[in-house]
C-alpha positions as CSV (number, residue, x, y, z in Angstrom):
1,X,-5.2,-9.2,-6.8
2,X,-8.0,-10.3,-4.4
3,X,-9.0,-8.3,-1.4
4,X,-7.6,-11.1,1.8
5,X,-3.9,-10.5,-0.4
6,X,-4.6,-6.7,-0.5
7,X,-5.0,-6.9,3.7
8,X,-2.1,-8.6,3.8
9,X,-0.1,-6.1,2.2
10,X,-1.7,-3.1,4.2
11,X,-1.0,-5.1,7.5
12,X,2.8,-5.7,6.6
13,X,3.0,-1.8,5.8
14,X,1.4,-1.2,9.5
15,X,4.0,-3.5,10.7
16,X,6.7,-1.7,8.8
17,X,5.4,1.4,10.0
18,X,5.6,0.1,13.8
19,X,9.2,-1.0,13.4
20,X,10.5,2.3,11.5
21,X,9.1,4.2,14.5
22,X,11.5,2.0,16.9
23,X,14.1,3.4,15.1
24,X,16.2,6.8,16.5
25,X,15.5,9.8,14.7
26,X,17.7,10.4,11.8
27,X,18.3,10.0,7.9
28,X,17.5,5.5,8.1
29,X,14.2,6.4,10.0
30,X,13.0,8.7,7.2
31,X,14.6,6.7,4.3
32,X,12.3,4.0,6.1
33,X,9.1,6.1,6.0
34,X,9.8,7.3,2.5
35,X,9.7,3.5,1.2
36,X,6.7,2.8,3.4
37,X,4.9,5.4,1.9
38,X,5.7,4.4,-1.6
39,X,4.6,0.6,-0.9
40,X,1.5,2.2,0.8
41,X,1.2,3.9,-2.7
42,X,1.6,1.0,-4.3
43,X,-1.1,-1.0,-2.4
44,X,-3.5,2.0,-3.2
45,X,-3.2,1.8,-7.1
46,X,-3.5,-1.9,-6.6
47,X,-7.1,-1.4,-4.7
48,X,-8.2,0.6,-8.0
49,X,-7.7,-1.7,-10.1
50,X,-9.2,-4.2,-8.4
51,X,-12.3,-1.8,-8.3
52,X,-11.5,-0.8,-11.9
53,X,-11.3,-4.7,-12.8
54,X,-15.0,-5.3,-10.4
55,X,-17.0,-2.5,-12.3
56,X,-19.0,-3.3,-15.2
57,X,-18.0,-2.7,-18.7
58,X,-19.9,-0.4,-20.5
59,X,-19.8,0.8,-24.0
60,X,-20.1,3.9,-25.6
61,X,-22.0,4.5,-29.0
């Protein structure tokens, strides 16, 4: 995944994030932060493999 489609994920989670805190306290605002997190979790294990898939290959003998 390149790095302009990576910030685009990371901005819609800080939008997310901006919106669940308009909500009222309560179990929907936390159910909303739990997913959040778990997309923000998401978008981090797609940033190492990005690195993972940019470092070079090297072998072992």
């Amino acid at each position: 995944m390149s790095a302009p489609r990576i910030r685009e994920l990371e901005n819609m989670a800080a939008k997310l994030s901006a919106t669940a805190r308009k909500l009222p306290p309560g179990q929907e605002r936390q159910d909303a932060f739990r997913e959040i997190s778990k997309f923000r979790d998401k978008i981090t294990a797609l940033k190492i493999a990005e690195r993972s898939a940019q470092e070079p290959k090297t072998q072992h003998n």
